[in-house]
C-alpha positions, 0 to 999 in steps of 0.5 A, spaced: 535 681 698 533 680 691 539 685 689 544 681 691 541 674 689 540 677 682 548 679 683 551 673 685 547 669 679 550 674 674 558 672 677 557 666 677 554 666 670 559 670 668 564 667 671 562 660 668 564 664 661 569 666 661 571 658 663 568 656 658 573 661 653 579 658 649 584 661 651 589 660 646 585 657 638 592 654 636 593 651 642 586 646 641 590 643 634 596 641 638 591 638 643 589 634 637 595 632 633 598 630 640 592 626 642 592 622 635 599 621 637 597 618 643 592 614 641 596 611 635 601 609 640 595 606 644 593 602 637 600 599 637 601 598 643 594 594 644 595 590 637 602 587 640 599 586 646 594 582 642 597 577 639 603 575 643 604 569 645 602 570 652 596 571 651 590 566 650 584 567 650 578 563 653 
């Protein structure tokens, strides 16, 4: 019992792992300029939002 409590505690960790690995290292730095990208479109968006004449705060 203990055998198969020790086994099941090994895949699962080992599965977490290789979860946990990038796969691709050259993948994160077009995840990173494409976010940038998004969250400058997000900031332009947001400030024309802001000072619209529809918008009225209070």
């Amino acid at each position: 019992m203990r055998n198969i409590i020790l086994i099941l505690f090994l895949l699962s960790a080992v599965v977490i792992m290789i979860q946990a690995i990038p796969v691709q290292g050259h993948r994160v730095k077009r995840d990173l300029k494409a976010l940038e990208r998004i969250m400058k479109e997000m900031v332009e968006i947001g400030v024309g939002v802001g000072t619209g004449s529809a918008y009225r705060p209070g």
